[in-house]
N, C-alpha and C positions, 0 to 999 in steps of 0.2 A: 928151839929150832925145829924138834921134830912137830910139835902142833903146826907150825906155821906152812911145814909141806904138808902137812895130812890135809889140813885146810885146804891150801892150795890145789890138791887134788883130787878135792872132795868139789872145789868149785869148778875144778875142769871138767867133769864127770856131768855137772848141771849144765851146763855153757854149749856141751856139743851139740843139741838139738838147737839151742837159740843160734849158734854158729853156720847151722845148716837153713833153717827158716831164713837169717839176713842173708842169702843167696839168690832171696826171691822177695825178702823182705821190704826194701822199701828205707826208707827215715826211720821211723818207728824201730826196727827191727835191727840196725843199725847202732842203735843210739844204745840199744838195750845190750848188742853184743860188747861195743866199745865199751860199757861202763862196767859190764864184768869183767873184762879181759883188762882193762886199767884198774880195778878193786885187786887183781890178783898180783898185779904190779908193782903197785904205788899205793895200794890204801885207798881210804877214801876221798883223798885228791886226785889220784890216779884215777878212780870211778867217775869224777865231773870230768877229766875231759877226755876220759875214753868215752862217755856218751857224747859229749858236743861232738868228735871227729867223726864218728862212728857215725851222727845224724848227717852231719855234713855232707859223707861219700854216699848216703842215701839216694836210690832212683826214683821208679815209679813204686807209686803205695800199692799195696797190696790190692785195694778194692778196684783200683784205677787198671789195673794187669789187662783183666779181659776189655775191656775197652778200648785199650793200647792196640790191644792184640786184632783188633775188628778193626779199629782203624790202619793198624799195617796191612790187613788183609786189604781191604778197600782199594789202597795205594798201587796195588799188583806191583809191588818191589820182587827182583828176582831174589832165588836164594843161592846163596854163596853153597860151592858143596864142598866140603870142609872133609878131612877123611880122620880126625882125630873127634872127638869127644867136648860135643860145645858146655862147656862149663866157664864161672869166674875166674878169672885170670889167663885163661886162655889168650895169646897175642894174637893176632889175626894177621894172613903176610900183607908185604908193603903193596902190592898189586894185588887185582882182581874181585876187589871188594869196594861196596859205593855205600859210604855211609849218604844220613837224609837228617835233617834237624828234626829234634823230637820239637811237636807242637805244645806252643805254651800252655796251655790248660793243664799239662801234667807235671807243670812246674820242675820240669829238670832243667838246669843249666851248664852248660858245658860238657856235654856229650852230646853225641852223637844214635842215630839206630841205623841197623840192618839187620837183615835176614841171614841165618847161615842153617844150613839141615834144615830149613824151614821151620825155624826157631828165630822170630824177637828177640836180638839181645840189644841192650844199650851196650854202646863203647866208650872210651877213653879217648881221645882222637888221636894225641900228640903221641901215645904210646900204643896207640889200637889194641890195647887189653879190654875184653870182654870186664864190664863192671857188674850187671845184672841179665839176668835169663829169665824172659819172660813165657814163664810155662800158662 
């Protein structure tokens, strides 16, 4: 029992920078957090479909960001002015924000983008939780 927490929390120790990286990560990033955080779980059944979910909730890829980011600039979308702290999971309120369909080429499906602090984020729509922050 005790190996299996020291384990445990020797894997949580490696896991938080990957944790902070899929914040801005992308699939990739995603896939990689989900299959440690399911290994710490369940084993390594727990690790195949912490990365499938993990790839799944994936947004834009990392290389794709600043591209995103020119093309929302292009757009002249306004910016929402938010007075807390635009990060992941953040909800966004029911008024005064206008999401835009992200364009196919960056292969997200089902979210949304806007601007908030003049910050790119993709959202969630049905729950307008901020999913990804495009720095």
């Amino acid at each position: 029992m005790f190996k299996k927490v020291l384990l445990a929390s020797a894997v949580l120790v490696t896991i938080a920078p990957a944790a902070a990286f899929a914040q801005s990560g992308g699939a990739a990033a995603g896939a990689a957090t989900g299959a440690v955080g399911g290994a710490i779980v369940g084993g390594p059944v727990g690790a195949a479909v912490g990365g499938v979910t993990g790839a799944i909730v994936g947004g834009i890829a990392d290389q794709q960001q600043p591209e995103f980011r020119q093309y929302v600039t292009t757009q002249k979308v306004p910016s929402y002015a938010y007075k807390e702290e635009v990060r992941v999971g953040t909800v966004l309120p029911e008024s005064g924000v206008i999401y835009h369909e992200v364009p196919t080429q960056y292969k997200v499906k089902g979210y949304r983008y806007t601007v908030v602090n003049d910050t790119p984020v993709l959202v969630e729509p049905s729950s307008r939780k901020i999913v990804q922050v495009i720095r």
